[in-house]
C-alpha positions as a Markdown table, in Angstrom:
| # | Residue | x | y | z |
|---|---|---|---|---|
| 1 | Unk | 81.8 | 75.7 | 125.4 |
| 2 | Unk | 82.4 | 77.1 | 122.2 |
| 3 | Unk | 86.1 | 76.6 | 120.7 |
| 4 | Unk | 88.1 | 77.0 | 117.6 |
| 5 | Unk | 89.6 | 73.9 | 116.5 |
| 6 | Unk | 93.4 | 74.7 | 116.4 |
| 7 | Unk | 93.2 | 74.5 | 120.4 |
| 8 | Unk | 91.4 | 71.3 | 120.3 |
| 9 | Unk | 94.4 | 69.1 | 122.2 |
| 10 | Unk | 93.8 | 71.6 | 125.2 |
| 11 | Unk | 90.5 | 70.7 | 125.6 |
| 12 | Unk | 90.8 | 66.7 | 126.1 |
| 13 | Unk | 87.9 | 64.8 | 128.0 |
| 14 | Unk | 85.4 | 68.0 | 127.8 |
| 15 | Unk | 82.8 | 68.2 | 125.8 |
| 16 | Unk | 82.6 | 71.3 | 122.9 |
| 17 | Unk | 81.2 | 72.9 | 120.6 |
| 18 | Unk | 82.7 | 74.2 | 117.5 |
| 19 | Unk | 80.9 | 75.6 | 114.6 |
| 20 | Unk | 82.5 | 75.4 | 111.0 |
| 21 | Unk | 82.0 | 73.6 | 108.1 |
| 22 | Unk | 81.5 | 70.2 | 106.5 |
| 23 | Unk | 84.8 | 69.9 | 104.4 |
| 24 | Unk | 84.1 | 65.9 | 104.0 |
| 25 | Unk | 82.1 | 63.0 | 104.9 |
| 26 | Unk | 82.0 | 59.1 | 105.0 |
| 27 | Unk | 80.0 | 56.8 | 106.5 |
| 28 | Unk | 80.4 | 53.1 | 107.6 |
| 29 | Unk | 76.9 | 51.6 | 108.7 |
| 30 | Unk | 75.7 | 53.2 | 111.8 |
| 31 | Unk | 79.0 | 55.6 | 111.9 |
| 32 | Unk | 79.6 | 58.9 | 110.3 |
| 33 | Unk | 83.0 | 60.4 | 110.0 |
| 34 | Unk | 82.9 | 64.0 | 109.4 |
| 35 | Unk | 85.5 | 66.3 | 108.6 |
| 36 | Unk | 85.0 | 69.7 | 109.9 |
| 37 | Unk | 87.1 | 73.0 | 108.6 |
| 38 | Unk | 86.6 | 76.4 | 110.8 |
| 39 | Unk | 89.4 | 78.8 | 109.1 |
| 40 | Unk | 92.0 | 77.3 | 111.8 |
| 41 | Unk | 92.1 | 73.6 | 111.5 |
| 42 | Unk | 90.0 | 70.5 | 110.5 |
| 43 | Unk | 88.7 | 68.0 | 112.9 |
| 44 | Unk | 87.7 | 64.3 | 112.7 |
| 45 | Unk | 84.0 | 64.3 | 113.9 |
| 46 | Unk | 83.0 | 60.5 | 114.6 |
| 47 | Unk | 78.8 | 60.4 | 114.7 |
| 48 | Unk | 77.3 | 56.9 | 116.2 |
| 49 | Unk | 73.8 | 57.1 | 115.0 |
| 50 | Unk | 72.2 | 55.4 | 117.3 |
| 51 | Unk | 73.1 | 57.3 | 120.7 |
| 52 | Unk | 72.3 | 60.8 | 118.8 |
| 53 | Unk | 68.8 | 62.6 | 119.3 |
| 54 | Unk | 66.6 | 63.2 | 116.8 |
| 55 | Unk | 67.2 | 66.2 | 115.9 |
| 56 | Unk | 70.7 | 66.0 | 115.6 |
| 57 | Unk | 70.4 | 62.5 | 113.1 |
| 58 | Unk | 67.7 | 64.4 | 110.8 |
| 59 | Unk | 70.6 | 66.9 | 110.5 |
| 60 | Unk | 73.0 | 64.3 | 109.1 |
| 61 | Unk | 70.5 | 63.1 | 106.3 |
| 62 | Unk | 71.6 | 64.4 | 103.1 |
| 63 | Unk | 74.3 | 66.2 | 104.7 |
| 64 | Unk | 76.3 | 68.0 | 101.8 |
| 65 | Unk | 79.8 | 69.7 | 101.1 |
| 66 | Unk | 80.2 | 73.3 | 102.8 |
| 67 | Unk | 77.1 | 72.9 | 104.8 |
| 68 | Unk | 77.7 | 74.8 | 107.6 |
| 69 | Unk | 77.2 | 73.3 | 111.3 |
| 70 | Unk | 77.5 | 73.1 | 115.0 |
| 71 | Unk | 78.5 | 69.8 | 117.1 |
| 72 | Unk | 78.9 | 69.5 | 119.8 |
| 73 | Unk | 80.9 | 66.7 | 121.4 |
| 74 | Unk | 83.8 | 65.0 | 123.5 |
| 75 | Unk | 87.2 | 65.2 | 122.4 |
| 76 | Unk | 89.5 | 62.3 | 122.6 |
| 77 | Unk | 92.8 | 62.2 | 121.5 |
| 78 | Unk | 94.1 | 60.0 | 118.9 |
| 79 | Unk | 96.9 | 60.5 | 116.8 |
| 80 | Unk | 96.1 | 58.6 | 114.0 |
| 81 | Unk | 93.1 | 61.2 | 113.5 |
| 82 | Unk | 93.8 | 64.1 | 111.6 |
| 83 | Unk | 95.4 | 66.5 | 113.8 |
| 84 | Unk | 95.8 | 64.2 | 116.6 |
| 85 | Unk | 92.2 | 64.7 | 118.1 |
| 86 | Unk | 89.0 | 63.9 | 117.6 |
| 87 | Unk | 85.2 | 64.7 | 118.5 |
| 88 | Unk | 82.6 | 61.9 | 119.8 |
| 89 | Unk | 79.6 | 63.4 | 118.6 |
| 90 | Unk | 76.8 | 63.9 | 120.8 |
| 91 | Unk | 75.0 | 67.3 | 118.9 |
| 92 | Unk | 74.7 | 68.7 | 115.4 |
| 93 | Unk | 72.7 | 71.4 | 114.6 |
| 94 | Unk | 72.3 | 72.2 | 111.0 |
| 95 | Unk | 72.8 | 76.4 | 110.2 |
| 96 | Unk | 72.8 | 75.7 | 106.5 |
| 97 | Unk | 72.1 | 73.2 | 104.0 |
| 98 | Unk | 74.5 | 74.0 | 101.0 |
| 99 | Unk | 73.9 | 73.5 | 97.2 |
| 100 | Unk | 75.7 | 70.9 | 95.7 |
| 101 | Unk | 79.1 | 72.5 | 95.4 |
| 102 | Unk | 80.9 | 73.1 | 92.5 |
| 103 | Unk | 84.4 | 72.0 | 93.4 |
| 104 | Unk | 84.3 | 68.3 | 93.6 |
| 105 | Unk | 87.0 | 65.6 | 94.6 |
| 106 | Unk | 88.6 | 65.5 | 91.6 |
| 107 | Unk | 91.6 | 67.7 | 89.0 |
| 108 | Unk | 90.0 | 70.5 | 88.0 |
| 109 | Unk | 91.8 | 72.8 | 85.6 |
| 110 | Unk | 93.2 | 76.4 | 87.0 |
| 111 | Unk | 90.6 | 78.5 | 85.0 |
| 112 | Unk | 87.8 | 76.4 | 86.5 |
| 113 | Unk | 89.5 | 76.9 | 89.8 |
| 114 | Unk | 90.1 | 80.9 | 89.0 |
| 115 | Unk | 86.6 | 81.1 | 88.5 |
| 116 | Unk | 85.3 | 79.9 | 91.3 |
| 117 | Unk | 88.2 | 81.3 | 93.8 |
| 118 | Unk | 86.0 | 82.7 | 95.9 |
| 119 | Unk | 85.4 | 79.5 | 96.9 |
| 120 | Unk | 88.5 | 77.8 | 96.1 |
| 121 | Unk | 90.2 | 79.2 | 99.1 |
| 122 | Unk | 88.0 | 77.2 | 101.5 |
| 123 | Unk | 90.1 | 74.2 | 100.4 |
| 124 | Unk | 92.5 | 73.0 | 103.1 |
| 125 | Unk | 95.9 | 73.2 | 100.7 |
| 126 | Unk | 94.8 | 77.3 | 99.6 |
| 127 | Unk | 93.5 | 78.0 | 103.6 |
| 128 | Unk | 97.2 | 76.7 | 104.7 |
| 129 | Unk | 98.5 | 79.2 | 101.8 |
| 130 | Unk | 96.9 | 82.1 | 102.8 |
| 131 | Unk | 97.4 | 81.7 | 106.6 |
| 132 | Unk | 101.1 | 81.4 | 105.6 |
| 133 | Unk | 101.1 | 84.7 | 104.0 |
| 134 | Unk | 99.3 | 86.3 | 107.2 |
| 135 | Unk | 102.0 | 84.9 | 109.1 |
| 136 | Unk | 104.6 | 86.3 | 106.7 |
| 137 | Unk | 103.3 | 90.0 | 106.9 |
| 138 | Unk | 102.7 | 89.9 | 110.7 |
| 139 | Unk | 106.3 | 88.7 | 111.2 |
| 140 | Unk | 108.0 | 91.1 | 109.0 |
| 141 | Unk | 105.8 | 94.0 | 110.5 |
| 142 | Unk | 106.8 | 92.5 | 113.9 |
| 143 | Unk | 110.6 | 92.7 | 112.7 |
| 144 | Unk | 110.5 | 96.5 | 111.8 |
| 145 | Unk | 108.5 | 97.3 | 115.0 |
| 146 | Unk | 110.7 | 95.8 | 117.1 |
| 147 | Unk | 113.8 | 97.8 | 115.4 |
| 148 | Unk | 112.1 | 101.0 | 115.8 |
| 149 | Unk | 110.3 | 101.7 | 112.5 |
| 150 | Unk | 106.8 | 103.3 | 112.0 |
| 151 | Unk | 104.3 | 102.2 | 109.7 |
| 152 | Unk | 103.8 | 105.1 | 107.3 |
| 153 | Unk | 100.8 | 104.8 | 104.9 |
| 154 | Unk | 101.2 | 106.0 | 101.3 |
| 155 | Unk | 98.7 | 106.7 | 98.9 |
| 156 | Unk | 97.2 | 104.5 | 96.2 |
| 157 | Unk | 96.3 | 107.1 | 93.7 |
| 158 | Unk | 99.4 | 109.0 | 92.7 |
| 159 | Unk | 100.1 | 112.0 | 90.2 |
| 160 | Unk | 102.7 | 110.1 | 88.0 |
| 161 | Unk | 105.3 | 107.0 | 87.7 |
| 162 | Unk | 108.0 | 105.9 | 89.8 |
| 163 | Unk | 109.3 | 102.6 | 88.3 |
| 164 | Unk | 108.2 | 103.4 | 84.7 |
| 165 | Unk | 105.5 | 104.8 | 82.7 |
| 166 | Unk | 105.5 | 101.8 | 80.3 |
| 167 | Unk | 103.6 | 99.8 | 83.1 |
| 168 | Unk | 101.2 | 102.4 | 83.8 |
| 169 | Unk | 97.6 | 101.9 | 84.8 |
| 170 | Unk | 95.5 | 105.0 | 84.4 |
| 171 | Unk | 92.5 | 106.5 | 86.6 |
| 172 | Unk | 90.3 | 109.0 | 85.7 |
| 173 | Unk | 90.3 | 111.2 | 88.5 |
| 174 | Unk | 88.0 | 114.4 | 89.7 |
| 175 | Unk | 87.7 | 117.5 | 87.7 |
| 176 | Unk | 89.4 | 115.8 | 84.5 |
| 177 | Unk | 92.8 | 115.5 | 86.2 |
| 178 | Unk | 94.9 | 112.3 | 85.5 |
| 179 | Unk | 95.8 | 110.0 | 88.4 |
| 180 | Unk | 97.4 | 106.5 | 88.4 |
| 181 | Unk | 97.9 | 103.5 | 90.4 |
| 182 | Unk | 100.8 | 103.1 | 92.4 |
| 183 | Unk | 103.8 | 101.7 | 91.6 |
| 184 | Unk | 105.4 | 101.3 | 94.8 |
| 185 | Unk | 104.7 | 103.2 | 98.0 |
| 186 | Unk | 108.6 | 104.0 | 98.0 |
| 187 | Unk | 108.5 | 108.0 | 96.8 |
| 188 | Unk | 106.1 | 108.9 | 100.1 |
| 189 | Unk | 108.1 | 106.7 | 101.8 |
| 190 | Unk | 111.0 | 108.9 | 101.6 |
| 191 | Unk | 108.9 | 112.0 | 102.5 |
| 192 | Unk | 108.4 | 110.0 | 105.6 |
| 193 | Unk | 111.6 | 108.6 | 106.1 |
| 194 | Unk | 112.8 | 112.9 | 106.6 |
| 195 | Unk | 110.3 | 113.3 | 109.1 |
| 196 | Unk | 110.7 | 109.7 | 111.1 |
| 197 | Unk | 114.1 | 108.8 | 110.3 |
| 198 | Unk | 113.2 | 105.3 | 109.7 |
| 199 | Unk | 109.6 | 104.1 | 108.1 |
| 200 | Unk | 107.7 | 101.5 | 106.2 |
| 201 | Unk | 104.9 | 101.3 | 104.1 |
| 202 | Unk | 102.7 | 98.2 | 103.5 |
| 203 | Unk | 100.1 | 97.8 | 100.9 |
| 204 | Unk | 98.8 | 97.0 | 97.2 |
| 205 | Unk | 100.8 | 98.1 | 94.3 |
| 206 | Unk | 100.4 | 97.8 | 90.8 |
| 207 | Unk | 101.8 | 96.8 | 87.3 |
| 208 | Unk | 100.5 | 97.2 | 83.9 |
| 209 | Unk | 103.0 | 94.8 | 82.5 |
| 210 | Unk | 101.5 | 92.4 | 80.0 |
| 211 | Unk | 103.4 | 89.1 | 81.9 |
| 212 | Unk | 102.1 | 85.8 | 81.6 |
| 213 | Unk | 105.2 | 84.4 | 84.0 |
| 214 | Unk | 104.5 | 82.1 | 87.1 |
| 215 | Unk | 106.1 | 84.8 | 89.1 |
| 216 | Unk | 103.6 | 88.4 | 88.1 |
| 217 | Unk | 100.5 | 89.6 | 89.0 |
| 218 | Unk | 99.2 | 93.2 | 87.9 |
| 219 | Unk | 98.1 | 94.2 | 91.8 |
| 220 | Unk | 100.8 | 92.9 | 94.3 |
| 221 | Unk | 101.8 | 93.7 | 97.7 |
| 222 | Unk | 104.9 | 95.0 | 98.9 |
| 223 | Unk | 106.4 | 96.0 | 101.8 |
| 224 | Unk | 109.3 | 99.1 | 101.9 |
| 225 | Unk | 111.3 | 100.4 | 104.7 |
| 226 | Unk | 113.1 | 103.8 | 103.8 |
| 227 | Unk | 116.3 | 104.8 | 106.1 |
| 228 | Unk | 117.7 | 108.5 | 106.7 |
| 229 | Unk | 121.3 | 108.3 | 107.2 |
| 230 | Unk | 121.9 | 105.3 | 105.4 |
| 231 | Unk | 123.8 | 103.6 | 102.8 |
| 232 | Unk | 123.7 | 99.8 | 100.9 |
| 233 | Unk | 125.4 | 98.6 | 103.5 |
| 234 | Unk | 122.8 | 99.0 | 105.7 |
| 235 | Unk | 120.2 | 98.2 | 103.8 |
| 236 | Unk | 121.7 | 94.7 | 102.8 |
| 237 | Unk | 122.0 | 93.9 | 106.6 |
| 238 | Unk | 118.6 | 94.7 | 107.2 |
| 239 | Unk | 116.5 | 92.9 | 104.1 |
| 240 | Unk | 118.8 | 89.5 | 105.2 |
| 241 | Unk | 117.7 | 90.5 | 108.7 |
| 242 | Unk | 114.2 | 90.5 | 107.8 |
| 243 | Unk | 113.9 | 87.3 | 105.1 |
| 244 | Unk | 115.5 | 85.5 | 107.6 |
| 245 | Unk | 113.0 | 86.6 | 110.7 |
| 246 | Unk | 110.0 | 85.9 | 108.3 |
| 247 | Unk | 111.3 | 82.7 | 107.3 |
| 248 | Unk | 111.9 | 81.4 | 111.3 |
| 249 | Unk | 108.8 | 82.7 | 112.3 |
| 250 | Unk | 106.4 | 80.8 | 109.7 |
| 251 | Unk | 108.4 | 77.9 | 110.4 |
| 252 | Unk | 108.0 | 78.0 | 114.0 |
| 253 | Unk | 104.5 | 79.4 | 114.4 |
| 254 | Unk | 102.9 | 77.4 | 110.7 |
| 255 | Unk | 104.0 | 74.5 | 110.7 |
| 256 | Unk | 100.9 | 72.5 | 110.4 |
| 257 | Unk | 100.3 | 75.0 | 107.9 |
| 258 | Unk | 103.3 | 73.9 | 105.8 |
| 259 | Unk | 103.2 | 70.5 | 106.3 |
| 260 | Unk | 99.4 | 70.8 | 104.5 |
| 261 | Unk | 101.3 | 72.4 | 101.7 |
| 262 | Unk | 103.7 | 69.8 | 101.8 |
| 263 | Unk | 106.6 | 71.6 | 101.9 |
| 264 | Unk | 110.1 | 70.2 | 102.5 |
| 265 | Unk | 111.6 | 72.6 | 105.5 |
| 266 | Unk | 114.9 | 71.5 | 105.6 |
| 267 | Unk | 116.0 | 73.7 | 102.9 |
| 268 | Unk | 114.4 | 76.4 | 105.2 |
| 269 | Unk | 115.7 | 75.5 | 108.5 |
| 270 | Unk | 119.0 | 77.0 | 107.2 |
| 271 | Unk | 118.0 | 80.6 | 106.1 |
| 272 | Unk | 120.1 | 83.3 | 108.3 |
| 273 | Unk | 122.7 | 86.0 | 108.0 |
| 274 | Unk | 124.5 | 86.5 | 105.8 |
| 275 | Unk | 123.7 | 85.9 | 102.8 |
| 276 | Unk | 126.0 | 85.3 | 99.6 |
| 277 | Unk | 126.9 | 88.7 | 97.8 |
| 278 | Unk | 127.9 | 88.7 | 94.1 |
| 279 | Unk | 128.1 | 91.5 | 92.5 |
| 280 | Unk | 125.8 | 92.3 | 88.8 |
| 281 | Unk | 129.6 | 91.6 | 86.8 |
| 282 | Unk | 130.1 | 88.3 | 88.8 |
| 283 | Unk | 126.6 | 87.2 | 88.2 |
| 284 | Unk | 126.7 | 87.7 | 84.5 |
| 285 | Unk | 130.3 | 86.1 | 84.6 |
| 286 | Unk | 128.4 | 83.1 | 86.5 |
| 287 | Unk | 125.6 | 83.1 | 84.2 |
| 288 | Unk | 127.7 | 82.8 | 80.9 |
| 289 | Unk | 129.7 | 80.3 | 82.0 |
| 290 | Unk | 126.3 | 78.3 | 82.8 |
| 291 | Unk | 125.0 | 78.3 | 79.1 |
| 292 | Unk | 123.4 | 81.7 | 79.6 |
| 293 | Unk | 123.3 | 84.4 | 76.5 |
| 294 | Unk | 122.8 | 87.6 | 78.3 |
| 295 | Unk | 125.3 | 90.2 | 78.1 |
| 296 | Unk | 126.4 | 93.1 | 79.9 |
| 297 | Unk | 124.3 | 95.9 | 80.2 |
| 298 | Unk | 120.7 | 93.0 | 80.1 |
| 299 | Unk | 119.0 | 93.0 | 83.1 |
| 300 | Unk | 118.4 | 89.4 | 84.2 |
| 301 | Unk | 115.5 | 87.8 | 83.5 |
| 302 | Unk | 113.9 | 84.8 | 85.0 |
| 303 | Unk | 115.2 | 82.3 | 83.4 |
| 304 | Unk | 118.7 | 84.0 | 84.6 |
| 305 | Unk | 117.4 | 84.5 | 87.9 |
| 306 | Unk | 116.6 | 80.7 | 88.4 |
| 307 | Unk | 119.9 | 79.8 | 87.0 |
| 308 | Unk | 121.7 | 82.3 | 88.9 |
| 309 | Unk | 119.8 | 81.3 | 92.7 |
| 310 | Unk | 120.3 | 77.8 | 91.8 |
| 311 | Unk | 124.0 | 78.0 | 92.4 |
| 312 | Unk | 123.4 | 79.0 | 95.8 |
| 313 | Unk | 121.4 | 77.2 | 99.1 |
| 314 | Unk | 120.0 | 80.6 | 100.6 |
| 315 | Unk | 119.1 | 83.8 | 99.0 |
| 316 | Unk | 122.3 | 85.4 | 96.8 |
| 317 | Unk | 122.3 | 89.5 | 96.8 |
| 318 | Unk | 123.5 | 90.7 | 93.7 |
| 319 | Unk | 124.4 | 94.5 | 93.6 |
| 320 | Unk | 126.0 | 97.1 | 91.3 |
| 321 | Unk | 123.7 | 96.6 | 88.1 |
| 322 | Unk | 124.3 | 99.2 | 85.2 |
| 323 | Unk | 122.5 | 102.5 | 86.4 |
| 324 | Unk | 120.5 | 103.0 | 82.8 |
| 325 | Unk | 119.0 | 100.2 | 83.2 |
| 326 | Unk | 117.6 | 101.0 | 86.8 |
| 327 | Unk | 115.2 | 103.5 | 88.0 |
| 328 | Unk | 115.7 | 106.7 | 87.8 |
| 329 | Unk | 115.6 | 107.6 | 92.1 |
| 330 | Unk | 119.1 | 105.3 | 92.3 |
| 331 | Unk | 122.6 | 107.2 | 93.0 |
| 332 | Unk | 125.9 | 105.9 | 91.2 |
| 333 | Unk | 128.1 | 104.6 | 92.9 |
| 334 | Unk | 131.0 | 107.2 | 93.3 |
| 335 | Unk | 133.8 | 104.7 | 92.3 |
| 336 | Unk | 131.7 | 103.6 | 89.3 |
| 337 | Unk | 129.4 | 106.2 | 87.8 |
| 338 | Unk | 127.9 | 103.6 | 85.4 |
| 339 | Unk | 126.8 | 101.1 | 87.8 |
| 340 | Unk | 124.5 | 102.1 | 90.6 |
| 341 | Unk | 124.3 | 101.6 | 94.5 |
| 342 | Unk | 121.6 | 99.0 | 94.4 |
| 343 | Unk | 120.4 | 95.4 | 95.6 |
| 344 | Unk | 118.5 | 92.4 | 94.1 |
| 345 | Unk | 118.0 | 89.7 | 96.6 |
| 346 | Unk | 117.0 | 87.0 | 94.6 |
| 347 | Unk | 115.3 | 83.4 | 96.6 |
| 348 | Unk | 116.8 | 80.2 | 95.9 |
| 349 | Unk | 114.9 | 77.2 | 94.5 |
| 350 | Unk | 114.1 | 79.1 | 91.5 |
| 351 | Unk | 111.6 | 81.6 | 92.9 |
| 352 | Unk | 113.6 | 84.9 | 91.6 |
| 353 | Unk | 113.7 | 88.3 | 93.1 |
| 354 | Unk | 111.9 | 88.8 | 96.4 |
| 355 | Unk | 113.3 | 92.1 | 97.5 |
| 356 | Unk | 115.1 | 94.9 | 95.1 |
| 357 | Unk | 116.4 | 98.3 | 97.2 |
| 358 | Unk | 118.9 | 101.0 | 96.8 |
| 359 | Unk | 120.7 | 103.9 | 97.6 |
| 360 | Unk | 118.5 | 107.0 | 96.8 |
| 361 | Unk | 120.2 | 110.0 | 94.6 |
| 362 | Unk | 120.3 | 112.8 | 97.5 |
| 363 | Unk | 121.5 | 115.8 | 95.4 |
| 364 | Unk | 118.6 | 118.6 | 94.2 |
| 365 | Unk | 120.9 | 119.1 | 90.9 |
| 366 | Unk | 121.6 | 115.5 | 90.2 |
| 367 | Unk | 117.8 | 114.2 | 90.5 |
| 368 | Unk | 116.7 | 117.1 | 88.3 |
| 369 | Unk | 119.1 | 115.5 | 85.6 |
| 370 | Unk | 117.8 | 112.3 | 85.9 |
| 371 | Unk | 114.1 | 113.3 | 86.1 |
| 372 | Unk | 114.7 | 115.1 | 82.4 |
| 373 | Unk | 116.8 | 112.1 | 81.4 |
| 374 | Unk | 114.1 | 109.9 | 81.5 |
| 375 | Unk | 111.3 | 112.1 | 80.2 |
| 376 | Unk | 109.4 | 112.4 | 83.6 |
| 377 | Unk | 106.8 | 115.5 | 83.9 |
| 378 | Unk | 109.1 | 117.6 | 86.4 |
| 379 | Unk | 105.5 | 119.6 | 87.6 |
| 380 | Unk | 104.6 | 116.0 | 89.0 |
| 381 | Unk | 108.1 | 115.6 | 90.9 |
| 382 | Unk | 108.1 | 118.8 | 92.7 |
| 383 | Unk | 107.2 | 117.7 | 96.0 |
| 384 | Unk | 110.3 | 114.8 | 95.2 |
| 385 | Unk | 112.7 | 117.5 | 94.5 |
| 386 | Unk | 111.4 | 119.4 | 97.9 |
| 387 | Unk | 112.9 | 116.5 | 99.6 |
| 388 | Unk | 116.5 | 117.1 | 98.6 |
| 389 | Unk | 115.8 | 121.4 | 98.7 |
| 390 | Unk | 114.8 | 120.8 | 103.0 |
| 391 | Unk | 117.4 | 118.8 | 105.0 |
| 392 | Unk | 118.5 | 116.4 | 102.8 |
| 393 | Unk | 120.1 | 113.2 | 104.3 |
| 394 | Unk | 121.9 | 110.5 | 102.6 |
| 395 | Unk | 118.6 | 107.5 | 102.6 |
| 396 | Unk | 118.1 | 104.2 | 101.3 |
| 397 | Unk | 115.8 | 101.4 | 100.8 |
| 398 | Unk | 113.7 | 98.3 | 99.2 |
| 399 | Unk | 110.8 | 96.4 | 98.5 |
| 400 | Unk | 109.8 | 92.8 | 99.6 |
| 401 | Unk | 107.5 | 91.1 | 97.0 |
| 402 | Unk | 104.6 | 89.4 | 99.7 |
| 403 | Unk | 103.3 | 87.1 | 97.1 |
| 404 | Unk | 106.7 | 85.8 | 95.9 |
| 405 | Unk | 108.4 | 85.7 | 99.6 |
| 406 | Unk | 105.0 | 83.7 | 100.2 |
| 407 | Unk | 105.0 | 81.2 | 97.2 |
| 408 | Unk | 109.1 | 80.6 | 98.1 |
| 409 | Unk | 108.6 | 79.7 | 101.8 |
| 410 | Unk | 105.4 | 77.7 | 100.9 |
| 411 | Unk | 106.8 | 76.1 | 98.1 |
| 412 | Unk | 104.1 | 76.8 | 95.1 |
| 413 | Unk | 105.2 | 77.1 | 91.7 |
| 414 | Unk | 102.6 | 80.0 | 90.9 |
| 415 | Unk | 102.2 | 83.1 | 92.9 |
| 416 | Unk | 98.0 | 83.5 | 91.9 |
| 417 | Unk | 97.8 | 81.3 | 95.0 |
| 418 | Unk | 99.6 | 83.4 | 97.4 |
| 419 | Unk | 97.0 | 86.7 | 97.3 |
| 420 | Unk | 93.5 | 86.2 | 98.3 |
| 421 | Unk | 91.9 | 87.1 | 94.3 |
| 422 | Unk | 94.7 | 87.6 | 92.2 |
| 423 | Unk | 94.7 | 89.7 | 89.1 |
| 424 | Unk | 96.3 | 88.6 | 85.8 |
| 425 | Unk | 96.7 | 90.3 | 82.6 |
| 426 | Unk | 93.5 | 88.6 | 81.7 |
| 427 | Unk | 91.7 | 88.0 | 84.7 |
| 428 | Unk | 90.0 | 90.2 | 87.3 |
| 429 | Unk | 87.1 | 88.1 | 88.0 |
| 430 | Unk | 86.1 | 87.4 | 90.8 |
């Protein structure tokens, strides 16, 4: 019978089969220990030579790293194995007999390791990483389905900016027309959110910002509800909502997973509604009295970010920043016309902004100011503007940052382990 390791402690006193791959080996005269890895779990294998057949011993002679395999065997717990569970070898069947591999038990430096990613993520710490970010994107897409929004797709190739056309990446599209990678799905998202009421998009978005920080990649994922009939109040409720359902869920259903990564979970344990709330005045008010020279008017950058989070235990929301320096799809706040109606939920432990939302400007006449205000072809922004022509609705919403939720609740200092093949401003090989 033919398992997958992770369900291995339901399986004691029968004899399996599980087919995977040879993560490690030692030996100790007649007995081999081999550690097996099948994309769920690994599993102590212990091989007594002399009560296997043939077949199965010729298999074990010159045995290497990443071979592939099949054994079959009895499973026996024992919690001083890893996992608590072990096989008694009785089969092995060879599939294939790998190359010496590349990555060896030793440091290797993270270009080395960049290089060869493809193969890097077979290890058991970058395996544990990326089944931690499958489990934060099926909770928070379990979250939103389970308060009523619908996944709404939006396109990759788009006709012009949304958050900027400094950080621009160009395509050359059919019949010498201009096209460019998204930005954020969050434009189409509001299309969708006046014909559903209440949406989300999920997928890759891109950058051209020349960062080198721990916390940027050019191609990122994010994930955006978009509300009709809704204001910053109700968007603030829902992105503690959500951080706080992802965070419970990869605690509960990883945690094998997390203690691989070795991550302390205490800090974790604690994450739920609500948060802290400071406004962009109080933060730079905090942040000056801390040693920090930014002024009024300065977005915060990371260094002010990890200063900032580090007063707090949970995530801090920080709202009201100065509308010019914000994007141009935010409405002012009506009390304020200088600051606008927006959110920056920032992840303690130094891991910076994880979700930033807003308000969206609702009014046809004020959105065609802002679009000439900041230079934007207006051609290109039609279909925007048709938005607030048709049935517009007061609407708001935000973007979670996968990779940067992921590297928080994992606890890695560099978020070009939290995507599968991560793309820097010089790297995007393999």
């Amino acid at each position: 019978m033919e398992i997958a390791i992770r369900d291995i402690k339901g399986h004691a006193g029968e004899v399996v089969t599980v087919k995977g791959w040879l993560y490690n080996r030692r030996k100790s005269g007649k007995v081999q220990f081999l550690l097996i890895r099948d994309g769920t779990l690994p599993i102590q294998a212990v091989a007594f030579l002399p009560d296997l057949d043939p077949a199965s011993r010729d298999a074990l002679k010159g045995l290497t790293k990443e071979s592939s395999l099949e054994v079959t065997g009895l499973v026996n717990l024992d919690e001083r194995a890893p996992g608590g569970a072990e096989i008694q070898v009785r089969e092995v069947r060879l599939v294939h007999l790998a190359d010496p591999y590349p990555i060896a038990a030793k440091e290797h430096g993270p270009d080395f390791l960049m290089d060869n990613r493809h193969l890097w993520i077979r290890s058991l710490r970058q395996s544990a990483l990326l089944t931690v970010r499958a489990e934060v994107i099926r909770a928070a897409e379990e979250f939103l389905h389970e308060a009523g929004y619908i996944r709404f797709d939006a396109p990759i190739l788009t006709p012009a900016a949304c958050e900027g056309t400094t950080s621009l990446f160009e395509a050359h599209y059919l019949y010498d027309q201009k096209a460019y990678l998204s930005q954020s799905g969050q434009l189409y998202a509001e299309a969708g959110a006046m014909a559903l009421k209440k949406v989300y998009t999920l997928g890759p978005t891109f950058r051209a910002e020349k960062s080198k920080t721990r916390r940027h990649l050019t191609e990122f994922w994010m994930l955006e509800p978009e509300i009709a009939f809704a204001g910053l109040d109700h968007i603030t409720r829902l992105a503690e909502e959500l951080v706080s359902h992802v965070v419970q869920a990869v605690l509960k259903r990883r945690p094998t997973e997390l203690k691989t990564l070795e991550r302390e979970t205490a800090s974790l344990e604690g994450i739920a509604p609500p948060f802290p709330k400071i406004t962009y005045s109080d933060a730079i008010e905090i942040l000056q009295k801390r040693g920090s020279s930014i002024a009024f008017g300065q977005d915060l950058g990371g260094e002010d970010e990890t200063l900032l989070s580090s007063q707090f235990e949970r995530p801090v929301i920080v709202t009201h920043y100065p509308a010019e320096i914000k994007a141009f799809y935010m409405k002012r706040d009506p009390e304020n016309p200088g600051l606008a109606q927006c959110l920056d939920m920032l992840a303690p432990e130094g891991y910076g902004e994880i979700i930033g939302g807003s308000v969206r400007e609702d009014d046809y006449g004020t959105l065609s100011e802002r679009i000439e205000e900041h230079q934007l072809p207006r051609e290109s922004f039609e279909w925007y503007l048709d938005l607030r022509r048709y049935g517009s609705v007061p609407h708001a919403g935000f973007g979670m940052g996968i990779e940067r939720v992921v590297a928080w609740i994992a606890g890695v200092k560099h978020v070009r382990e939290t995507i599968p093949f991560p793309r820097l401003i010089h790297r995007i090989y393999p």
